[in-house]
N, CA, C and O of each residue as an XYZ file, in Angstrom:
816
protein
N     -47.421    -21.578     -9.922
C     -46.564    -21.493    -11.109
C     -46.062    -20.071    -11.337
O     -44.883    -19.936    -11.664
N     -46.991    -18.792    -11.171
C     -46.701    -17.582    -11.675
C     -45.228    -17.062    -10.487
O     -44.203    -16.438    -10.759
N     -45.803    -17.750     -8.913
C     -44.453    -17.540     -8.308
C     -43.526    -18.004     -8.359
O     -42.712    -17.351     -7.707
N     -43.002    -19.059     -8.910
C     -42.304    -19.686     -9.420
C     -41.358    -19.016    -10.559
O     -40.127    -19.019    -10.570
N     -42.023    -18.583    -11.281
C     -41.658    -17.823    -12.768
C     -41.109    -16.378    -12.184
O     -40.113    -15.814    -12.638
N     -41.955    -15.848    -11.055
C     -41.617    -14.373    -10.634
C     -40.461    -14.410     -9.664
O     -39.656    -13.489     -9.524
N     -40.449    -15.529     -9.019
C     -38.866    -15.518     -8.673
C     -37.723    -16.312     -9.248
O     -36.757    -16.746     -8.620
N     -37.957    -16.432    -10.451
C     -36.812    -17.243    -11.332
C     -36.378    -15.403    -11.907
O     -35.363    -14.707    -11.931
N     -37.706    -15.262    -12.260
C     -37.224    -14.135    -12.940
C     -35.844    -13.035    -12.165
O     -34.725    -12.720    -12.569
N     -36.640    -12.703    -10.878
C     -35.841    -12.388     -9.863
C     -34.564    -12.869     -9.847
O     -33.670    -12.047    -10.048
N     -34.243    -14.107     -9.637
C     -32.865    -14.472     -9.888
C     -32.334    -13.974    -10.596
O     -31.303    -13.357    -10.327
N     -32.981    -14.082    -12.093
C     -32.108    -13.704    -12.738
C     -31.621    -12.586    -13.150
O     -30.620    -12.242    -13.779
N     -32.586    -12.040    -12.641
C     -32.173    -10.275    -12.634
C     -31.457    -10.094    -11.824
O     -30.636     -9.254    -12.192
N     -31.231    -10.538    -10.541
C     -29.981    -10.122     -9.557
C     -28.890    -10.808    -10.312
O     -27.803    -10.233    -10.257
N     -28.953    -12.115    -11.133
C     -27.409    -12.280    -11.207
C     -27.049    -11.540    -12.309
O     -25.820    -11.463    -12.309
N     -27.660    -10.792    -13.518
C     -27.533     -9.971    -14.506
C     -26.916     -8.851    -13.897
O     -25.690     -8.803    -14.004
N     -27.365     -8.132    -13.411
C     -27.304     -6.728    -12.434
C     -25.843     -7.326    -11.730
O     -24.820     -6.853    -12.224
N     -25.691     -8.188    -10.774
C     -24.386     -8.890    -10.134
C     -23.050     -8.958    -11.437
O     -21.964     -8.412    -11.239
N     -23.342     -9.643    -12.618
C     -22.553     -9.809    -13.608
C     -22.406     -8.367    -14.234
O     -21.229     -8.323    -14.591
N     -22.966     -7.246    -14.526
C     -22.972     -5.866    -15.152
C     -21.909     -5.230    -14.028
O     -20.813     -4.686    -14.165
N     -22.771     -5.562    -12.786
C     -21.832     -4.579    -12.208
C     -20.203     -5.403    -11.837
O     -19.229     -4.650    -11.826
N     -20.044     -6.388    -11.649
C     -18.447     -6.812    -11.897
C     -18.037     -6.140    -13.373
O     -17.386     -5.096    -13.428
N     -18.467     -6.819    -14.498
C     -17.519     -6.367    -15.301
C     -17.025     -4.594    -15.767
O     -16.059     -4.201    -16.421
N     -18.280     -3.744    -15.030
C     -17.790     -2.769    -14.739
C     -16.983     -2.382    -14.110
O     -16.320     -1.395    -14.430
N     -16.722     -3.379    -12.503
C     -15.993     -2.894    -11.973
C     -14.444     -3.423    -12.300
O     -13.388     -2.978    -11.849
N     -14.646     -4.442    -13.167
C     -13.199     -4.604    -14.128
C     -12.820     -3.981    -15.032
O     -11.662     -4.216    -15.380
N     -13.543     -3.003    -15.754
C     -13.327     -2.428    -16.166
C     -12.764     -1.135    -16.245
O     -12.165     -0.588    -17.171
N     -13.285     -0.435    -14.242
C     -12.506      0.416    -13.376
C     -11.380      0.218    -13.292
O     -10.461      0.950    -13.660
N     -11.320     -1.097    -12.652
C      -9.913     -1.321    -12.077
C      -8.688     -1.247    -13.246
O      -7.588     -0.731    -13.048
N      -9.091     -1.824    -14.396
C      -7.856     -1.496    -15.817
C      -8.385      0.009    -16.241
O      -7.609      0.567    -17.017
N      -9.291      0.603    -15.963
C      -8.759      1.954    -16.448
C      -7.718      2.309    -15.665
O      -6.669      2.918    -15.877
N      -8.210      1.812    -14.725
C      -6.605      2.671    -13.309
C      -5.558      2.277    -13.868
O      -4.748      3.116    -14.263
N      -5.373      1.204    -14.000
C      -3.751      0.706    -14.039
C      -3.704      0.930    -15.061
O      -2.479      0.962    -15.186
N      -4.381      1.298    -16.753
C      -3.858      1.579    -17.470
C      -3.238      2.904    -17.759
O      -2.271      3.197    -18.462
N      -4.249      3.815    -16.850
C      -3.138      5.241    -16.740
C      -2.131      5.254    -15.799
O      -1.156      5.987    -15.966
N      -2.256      4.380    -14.614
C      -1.102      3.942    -13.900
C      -0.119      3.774    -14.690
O       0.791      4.552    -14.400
N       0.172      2.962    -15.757
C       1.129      2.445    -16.239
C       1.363      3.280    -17.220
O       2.593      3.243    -17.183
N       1.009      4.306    -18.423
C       1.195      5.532    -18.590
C       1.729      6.767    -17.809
O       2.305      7.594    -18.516
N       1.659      6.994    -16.717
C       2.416      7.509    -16.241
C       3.521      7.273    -15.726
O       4.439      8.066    -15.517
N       3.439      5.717    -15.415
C       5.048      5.277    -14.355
C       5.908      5.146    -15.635
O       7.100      5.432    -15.524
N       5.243      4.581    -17.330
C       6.059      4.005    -17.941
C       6.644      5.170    -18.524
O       5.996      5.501    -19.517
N       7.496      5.830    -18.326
C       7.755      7.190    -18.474
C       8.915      6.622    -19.869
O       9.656      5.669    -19.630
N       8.950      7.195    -21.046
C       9.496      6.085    -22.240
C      11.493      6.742    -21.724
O      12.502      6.068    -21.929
N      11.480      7.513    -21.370
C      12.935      7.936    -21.084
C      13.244      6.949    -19.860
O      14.401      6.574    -19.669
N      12.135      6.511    -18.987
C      12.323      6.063    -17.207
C      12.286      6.882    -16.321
O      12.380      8.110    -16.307
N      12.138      6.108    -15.547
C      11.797      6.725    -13.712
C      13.077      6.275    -12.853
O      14.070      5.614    -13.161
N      12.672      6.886    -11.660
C      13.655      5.988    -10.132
C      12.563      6.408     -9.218
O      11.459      6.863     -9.517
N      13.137      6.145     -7.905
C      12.104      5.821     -6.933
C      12.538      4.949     -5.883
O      13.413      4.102     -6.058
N      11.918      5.146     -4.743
C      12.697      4.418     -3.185
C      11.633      3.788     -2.906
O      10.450      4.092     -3.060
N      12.323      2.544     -2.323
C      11.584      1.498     -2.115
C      11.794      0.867     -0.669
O      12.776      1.314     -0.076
N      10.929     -0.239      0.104
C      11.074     -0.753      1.119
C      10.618     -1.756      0.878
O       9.479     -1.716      0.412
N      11.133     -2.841      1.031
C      10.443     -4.468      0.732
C      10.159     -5.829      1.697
O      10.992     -6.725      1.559
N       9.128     -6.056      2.603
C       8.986     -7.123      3.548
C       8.411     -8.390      2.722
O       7.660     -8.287      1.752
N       8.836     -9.469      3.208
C       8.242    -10.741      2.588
C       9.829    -11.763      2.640
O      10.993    -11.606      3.008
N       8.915    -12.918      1.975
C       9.437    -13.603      1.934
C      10.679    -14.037      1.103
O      11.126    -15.182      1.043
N      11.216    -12.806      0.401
C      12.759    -12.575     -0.043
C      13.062    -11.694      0.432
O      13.376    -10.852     -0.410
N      13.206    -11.207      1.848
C      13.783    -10.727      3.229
C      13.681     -9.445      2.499
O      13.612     -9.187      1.297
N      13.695     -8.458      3.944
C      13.411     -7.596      4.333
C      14.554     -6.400      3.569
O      15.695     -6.811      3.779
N      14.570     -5.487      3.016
C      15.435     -4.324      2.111
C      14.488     -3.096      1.598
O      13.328     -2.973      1.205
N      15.716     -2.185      1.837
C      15.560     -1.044      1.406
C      16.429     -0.120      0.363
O      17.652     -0.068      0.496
N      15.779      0.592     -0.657
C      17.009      0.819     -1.100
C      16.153      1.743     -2.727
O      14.941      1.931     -2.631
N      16.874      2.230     -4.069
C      16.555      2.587     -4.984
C      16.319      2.280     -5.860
O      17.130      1.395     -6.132
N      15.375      2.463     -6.977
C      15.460      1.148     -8.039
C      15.043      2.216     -9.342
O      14.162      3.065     -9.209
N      15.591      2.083    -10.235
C      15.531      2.873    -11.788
C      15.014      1.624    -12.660
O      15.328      0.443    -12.805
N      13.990      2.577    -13.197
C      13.221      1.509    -14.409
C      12.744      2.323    -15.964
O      12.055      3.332    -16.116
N      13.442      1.401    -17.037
C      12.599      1.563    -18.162
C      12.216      0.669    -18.945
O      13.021      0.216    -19.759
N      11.275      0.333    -18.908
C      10.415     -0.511    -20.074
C      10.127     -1.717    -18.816
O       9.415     -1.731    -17.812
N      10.945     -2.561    -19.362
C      10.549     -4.226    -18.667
C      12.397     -3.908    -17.918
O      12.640     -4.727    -17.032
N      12.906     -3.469    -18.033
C      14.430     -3.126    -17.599
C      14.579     -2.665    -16.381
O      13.940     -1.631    -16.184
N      15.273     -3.108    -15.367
C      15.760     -2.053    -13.972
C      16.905     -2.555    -13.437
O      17.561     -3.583    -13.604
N      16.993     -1.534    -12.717
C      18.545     -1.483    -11.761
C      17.922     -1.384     -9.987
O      17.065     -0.554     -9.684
N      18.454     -2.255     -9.070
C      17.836     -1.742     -8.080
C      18.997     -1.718     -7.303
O      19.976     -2.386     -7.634
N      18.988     -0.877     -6.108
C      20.307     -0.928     -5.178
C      19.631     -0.704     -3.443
O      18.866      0.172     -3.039
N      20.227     -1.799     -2.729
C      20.003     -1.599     -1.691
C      21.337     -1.878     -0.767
O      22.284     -2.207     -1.481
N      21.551     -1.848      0.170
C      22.882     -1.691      1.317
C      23.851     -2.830      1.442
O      24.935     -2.814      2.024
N      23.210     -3.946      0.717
C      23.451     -5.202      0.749
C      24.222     -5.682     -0.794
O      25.279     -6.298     -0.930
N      23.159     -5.092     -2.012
C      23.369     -5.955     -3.397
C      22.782     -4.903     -4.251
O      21.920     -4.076     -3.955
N      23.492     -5.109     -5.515
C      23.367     -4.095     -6.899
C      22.457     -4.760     -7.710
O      23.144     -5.428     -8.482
N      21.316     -4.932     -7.945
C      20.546     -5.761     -9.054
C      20.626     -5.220    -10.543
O      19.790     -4.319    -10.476
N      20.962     -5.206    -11.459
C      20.235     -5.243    -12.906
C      19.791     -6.220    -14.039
O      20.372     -7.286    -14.242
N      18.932     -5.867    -14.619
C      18.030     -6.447    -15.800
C      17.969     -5.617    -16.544
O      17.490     -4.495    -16.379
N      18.581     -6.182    -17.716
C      18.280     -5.711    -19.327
C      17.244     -5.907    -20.145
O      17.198     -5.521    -21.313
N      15.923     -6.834    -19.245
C      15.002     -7.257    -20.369
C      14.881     -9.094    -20.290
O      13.887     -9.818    -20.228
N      16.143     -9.372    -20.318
C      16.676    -11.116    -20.539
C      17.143    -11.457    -19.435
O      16.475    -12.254    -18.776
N      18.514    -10.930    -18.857
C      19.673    -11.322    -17.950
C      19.400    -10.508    -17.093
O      18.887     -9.403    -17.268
N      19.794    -11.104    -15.890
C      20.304    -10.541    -14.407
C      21.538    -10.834    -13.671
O      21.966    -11.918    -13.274
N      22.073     -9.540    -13.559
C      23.112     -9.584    -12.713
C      23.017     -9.233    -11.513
O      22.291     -8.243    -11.435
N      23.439     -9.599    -10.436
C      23.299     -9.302     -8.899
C      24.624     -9.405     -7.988
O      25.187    -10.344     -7.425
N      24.900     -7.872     -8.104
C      26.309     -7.632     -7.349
C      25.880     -8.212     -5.599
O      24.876     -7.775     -5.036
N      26.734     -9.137     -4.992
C      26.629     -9.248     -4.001
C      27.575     -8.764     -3.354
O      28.582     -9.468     -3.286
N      27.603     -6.798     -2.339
C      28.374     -6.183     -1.958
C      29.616     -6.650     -1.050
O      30.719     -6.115     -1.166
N      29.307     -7.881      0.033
C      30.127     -8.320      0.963
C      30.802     -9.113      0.475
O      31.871     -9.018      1.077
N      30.890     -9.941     -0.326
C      31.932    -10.579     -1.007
C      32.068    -10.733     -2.522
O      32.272    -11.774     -3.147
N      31.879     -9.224     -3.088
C      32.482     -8.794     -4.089
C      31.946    -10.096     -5.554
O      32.458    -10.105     -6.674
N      30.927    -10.966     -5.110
C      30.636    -11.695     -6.321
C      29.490    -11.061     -6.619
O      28.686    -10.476     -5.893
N      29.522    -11.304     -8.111
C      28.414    -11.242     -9.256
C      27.468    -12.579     -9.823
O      28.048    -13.519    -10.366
N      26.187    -12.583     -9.678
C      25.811    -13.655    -10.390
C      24.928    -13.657    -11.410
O      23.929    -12.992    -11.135
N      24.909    -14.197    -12.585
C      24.125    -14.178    -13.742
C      23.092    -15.038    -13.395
O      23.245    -15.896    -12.526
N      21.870    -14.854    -14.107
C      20.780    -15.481    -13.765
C      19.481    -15.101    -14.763
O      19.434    -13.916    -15.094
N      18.389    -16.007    -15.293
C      17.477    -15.546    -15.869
C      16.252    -15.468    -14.862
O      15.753    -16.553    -14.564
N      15.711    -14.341    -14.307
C      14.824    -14.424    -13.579
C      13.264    -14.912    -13.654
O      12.665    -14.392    -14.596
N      12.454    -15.840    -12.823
C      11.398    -16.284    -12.513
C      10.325    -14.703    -12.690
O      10.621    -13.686    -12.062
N       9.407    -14.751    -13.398
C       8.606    -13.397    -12.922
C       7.906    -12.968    -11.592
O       7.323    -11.884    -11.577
N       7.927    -13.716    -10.530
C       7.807    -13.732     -9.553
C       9.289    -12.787     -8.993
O       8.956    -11.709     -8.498
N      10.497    -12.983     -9.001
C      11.777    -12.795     -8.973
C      11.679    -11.027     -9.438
O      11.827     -9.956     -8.849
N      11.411    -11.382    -10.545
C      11.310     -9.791    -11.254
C      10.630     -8.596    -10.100
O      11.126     -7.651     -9.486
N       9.322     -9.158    -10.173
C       8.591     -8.580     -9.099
C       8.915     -8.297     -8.222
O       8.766     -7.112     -7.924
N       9.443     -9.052     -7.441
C      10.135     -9.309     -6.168
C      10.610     -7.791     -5.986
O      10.053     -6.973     -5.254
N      12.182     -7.467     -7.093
C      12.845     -6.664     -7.276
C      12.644     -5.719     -8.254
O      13.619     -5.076     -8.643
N      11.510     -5.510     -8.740
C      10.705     -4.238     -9.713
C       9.538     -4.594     -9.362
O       8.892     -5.604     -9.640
N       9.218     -3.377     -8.501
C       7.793     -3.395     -8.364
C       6.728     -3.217     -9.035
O       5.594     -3.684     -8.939
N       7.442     -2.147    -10.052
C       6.663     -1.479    -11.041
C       6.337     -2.712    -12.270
O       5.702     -2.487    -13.300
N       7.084     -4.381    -11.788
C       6.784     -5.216    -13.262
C       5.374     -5.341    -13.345
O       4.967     -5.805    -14.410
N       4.398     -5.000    -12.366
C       2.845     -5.353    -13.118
C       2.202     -4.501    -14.162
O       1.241     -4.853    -14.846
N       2.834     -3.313    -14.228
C       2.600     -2.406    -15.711
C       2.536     -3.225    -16.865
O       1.569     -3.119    -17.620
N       3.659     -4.213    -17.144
C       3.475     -5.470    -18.050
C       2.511     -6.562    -17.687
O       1.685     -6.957    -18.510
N       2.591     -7.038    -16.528
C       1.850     -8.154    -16.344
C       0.304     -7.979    -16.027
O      -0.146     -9.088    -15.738
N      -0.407     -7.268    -15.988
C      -1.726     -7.378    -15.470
C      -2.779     -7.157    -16.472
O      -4.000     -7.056    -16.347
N      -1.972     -7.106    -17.540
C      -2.745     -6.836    -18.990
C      -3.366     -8.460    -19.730
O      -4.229     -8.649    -20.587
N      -2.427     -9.509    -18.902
C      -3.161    -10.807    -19.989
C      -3.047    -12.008    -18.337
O      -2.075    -11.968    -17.582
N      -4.096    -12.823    -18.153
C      -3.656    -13.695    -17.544
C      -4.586    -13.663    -16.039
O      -4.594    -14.690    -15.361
N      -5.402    -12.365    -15.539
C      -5.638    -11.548    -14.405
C      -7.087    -11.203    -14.630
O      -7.642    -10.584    -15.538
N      -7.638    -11.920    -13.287
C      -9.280    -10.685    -12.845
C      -8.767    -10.162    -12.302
O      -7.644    -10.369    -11.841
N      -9.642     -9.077    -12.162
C      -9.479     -7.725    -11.310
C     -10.520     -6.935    -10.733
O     -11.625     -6.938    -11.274
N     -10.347     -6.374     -9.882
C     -11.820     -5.381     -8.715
C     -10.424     -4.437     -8.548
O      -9.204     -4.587     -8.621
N     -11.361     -3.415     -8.288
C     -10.799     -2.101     -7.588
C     -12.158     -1.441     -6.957
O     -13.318     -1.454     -7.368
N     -11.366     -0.676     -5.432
C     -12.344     -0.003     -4.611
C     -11.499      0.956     -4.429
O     -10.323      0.925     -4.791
N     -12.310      2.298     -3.586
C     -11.673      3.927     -3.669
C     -10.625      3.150     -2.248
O     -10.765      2.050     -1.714
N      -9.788      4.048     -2.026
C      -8.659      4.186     -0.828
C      -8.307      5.624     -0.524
O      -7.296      6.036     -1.091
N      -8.901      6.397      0.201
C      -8.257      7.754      0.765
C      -8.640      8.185     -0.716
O      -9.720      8.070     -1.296
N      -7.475      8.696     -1.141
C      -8.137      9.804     -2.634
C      -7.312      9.250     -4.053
O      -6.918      9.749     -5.107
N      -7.307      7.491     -3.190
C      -6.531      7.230     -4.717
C      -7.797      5.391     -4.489
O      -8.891      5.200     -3.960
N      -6.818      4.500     -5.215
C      -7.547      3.137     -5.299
C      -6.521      2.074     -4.616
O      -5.383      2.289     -4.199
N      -7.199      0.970     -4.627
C      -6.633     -0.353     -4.594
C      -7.309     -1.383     -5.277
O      -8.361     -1.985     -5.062
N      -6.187     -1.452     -6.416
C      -6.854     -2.722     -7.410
C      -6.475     -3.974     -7.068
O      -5.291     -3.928     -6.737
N      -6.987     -5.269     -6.974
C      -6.687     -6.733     -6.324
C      -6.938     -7.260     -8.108
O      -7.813     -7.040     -8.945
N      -5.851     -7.924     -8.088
C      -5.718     -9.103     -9.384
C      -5.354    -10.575     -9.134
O      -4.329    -10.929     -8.551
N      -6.316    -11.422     -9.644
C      -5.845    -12.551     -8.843
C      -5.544    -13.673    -10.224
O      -6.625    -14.118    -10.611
N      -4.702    -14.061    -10.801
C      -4.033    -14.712    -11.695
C      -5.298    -15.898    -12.165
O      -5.979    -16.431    -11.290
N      -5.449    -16.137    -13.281
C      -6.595    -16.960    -14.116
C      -6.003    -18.107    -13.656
O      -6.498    -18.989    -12.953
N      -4.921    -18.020    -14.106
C      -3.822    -19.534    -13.926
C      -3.076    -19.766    -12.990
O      -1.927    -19.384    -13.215
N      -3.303    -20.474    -11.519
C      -3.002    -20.536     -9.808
C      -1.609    -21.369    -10.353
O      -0.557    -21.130     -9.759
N      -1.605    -22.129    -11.232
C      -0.304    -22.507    -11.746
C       0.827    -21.171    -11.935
O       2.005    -21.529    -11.961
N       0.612    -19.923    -12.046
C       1.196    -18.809    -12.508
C       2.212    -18.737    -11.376
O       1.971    -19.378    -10.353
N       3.510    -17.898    -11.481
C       4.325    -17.864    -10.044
C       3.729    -16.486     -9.062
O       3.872    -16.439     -7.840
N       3.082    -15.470     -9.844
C       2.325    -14.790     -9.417
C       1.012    -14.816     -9.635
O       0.433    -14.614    -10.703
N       0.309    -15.208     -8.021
C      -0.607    -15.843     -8.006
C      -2.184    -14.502     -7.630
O      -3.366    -14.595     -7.963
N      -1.509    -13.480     -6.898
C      -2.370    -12.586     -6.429
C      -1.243    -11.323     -6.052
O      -0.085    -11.424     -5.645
N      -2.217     -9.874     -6.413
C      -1.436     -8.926     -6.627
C      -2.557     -8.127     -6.095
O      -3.691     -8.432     -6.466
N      -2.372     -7.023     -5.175
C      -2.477     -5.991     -4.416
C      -1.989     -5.266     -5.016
O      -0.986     -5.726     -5.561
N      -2.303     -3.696     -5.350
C      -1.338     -2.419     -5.820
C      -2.201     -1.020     -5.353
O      -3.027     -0.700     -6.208
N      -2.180     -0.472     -4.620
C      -2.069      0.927     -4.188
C      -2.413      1.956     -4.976
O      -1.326      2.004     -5.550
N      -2.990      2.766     -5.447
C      -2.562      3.602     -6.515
C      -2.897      5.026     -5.965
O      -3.948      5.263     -5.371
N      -2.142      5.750     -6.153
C      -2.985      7.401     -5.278
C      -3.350      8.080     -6.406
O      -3.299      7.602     -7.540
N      -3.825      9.512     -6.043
C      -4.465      9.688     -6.976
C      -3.692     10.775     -8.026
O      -4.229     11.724     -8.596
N      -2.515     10.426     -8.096
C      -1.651     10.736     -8.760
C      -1.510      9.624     -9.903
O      -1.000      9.907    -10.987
N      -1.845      8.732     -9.695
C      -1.670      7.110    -10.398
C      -0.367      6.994    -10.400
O       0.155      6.905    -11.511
N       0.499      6.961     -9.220
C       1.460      6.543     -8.806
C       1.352      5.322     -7.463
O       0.766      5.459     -6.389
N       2.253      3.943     -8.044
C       1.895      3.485     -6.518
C       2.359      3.407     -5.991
O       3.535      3.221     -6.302
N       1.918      3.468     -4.341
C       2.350      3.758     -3.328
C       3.141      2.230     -2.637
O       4.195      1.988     -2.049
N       2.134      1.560     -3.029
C       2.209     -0.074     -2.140
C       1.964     -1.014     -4.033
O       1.451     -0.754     -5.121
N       2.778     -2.211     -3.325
C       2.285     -3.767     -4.531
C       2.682     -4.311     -3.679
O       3.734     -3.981     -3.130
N       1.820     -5.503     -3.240
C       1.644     -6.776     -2.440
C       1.157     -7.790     -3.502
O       0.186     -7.853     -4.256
N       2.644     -8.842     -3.147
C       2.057     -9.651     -4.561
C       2.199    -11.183     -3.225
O       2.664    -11.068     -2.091
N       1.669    -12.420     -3.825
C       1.769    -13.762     -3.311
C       1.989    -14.622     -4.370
O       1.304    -14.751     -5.384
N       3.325    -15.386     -3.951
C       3.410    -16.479     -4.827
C       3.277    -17.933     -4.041
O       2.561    -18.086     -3.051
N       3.984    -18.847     -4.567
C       3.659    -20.234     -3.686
C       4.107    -19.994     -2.420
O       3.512    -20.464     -1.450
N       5.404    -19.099     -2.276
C       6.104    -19.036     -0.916
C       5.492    -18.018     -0.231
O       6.211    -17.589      0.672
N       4.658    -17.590     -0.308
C       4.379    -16.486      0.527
C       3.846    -14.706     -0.112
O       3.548    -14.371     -1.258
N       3.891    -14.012      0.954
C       3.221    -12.582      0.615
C       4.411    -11.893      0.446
O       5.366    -12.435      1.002
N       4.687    -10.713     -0.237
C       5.703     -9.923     -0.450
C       5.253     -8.549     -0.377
O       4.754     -8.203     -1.447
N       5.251     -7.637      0.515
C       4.825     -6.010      0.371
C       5.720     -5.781      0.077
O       6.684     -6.516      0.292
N       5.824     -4.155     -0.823
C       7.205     -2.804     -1.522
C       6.015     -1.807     -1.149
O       4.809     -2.052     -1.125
N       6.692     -0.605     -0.863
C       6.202      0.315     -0.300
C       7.020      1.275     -1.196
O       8.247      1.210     -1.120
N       6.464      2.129     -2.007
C       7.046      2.928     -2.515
C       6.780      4.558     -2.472
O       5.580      4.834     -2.503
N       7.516      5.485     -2.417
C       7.944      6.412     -2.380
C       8.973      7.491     -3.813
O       9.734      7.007     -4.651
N       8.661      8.785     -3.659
C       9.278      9.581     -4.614
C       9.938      8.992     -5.913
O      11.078      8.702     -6.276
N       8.703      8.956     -6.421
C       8.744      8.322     -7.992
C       8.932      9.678     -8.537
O       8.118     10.596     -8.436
N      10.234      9.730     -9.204
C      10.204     10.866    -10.214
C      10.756     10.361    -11.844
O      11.512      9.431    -12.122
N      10.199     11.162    -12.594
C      10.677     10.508    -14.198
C      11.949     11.219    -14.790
O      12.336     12.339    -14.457
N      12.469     10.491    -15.611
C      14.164     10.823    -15.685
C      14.494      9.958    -17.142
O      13.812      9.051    -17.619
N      15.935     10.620    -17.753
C      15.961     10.222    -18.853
C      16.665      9.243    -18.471
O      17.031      9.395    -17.306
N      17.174      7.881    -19.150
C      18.159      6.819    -18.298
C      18.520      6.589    -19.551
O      17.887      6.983    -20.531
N      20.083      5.610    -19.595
C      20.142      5.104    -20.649
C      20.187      3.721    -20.531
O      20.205      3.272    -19.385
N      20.211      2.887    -21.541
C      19.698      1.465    -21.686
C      21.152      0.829    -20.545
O      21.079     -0.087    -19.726
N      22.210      1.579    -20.837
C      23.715      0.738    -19.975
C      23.319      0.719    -18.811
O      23.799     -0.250    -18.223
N      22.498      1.487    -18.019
C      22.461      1.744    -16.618
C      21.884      0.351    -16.273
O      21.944      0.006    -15.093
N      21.361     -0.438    -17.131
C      20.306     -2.294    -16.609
C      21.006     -3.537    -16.830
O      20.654     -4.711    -16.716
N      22.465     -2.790    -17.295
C      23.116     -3.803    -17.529
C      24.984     -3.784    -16.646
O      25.502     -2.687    -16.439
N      25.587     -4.838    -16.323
C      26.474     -5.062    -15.139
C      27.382     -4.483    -16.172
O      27.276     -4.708    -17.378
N      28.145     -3.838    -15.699
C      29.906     -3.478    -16.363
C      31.199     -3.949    -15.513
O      31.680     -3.477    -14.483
N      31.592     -5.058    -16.318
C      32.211     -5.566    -15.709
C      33.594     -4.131    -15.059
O      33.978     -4.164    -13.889
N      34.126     -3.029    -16.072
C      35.362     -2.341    -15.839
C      34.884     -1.390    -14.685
O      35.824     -0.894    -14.065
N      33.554     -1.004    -14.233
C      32.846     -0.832    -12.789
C      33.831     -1.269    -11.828
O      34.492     -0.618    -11.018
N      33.783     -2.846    -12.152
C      33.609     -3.616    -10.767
C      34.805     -4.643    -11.189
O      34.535     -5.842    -11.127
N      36.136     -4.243    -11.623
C      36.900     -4.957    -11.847
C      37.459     -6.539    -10.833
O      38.038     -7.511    -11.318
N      37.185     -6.413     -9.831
C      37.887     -7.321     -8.782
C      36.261     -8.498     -8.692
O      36.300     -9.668     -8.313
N      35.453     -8.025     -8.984
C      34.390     -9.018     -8.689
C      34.492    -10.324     -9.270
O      34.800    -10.607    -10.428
N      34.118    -11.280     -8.074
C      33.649    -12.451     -9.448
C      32.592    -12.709    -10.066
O      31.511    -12.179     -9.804
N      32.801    -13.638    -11.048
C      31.451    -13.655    -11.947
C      30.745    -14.799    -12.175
O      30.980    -15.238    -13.301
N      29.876    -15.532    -11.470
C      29.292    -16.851    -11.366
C      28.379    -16.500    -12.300
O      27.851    -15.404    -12.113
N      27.875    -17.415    -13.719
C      26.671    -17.713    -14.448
C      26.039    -18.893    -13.998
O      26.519    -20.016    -14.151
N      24.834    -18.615    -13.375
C      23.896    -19.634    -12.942
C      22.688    -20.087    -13.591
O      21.740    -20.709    -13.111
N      22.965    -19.505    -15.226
C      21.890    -20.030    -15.993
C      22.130    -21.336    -16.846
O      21.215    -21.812    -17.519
């Protein structure tokens, strides 16, 4: 009986000790990203170069962000978001299309959207990487369109990499020379007297 009792006890001390040390280490991982996201969320905005493999094809190109808002540009297409709407200059044949984006979508094309998202909805672990981290978040709700999220962070708390997975697949952005900058709110939104000759498809 007494061994019995002395290894129940045992159990349960490893899974106590097992449970302490996760929620510590969730608790690591959102300190990171919460100064992560203090620094990227720069309240004037940032820009920053990007490279993107996955399964909404392969691009490279610049992307300016403030708040939940960005503009991205690569060789191909002009993206902006105001918050609500998206417009997406498509360069080779001069059309525009309106659209309300999927948050998966967002992501896709702002890397920086998990500054918002990883705050409600998300477990999380983080382990050291070279002289910065990598925090893994994996969505409460597999129903979510972002299902699992990878993010990089150096020890600048800038990130370097976000690897996110939705139903279709894995998506890496590789990012580079994040600098902070004042922007104004017009820069997330399409002007039409820009781009006079374009057309303008609403697909919402």
């Amino acid at each position: 009986m007494r061994s019995i009792m002395k290894k129940n006890i045992l159990i349960i001390s490893l899974l106590f000790l097992t449970l302490t040390a996760g929620a510590q280490n969730a608790a690591q991982a959102r300190k990171i990203l919460d100064k992560t996201a203090s620094v990227i969320g720069h309240k004037g905005g940032a820009t920053a170069k990007f490279q993107m493999k996955g399964k909404y094809g392969d691009a490279s190109g610049t992307i300016a962000i403030k708040g939940n808002k960005f503009c991205a540009n690569t060789a191909t297409a002009t993206v902006w978001y105001d918050g609500k709407t998206q417009w997406t200059l498509h360069k080779k044949n001069d059309e525009v299309n309106i659209s309300t984006p999927t948050e998966a979508q967002q992501q896709a094309m702002n890397p920086y959207k998990f500054i918002n998202i990883y705050k409600t909805g998300f477990d999380m672990t983080s382990k050291a990487m070279g002289s910065g981290w990598q925090v893994h978040l994996t969505a409460q709700n597999q129903k979510r369109t972002i299902k699992e999220l990878y993010i990089t962070v150096n020890s600048s708390y800038h990130p370097t990499q976000v690897k996110m997975r939705n139903e279709k697949g894995w998506t890496t952005i590789t990012l580079s020379d994040f600098k902070a900058k004042s922007l104004s709110d017009g820069q997330f939104r399409f002007n039409s007297k820009d781009h006079p000759t374009a057309e303008v498809i609403d697909l919402r």
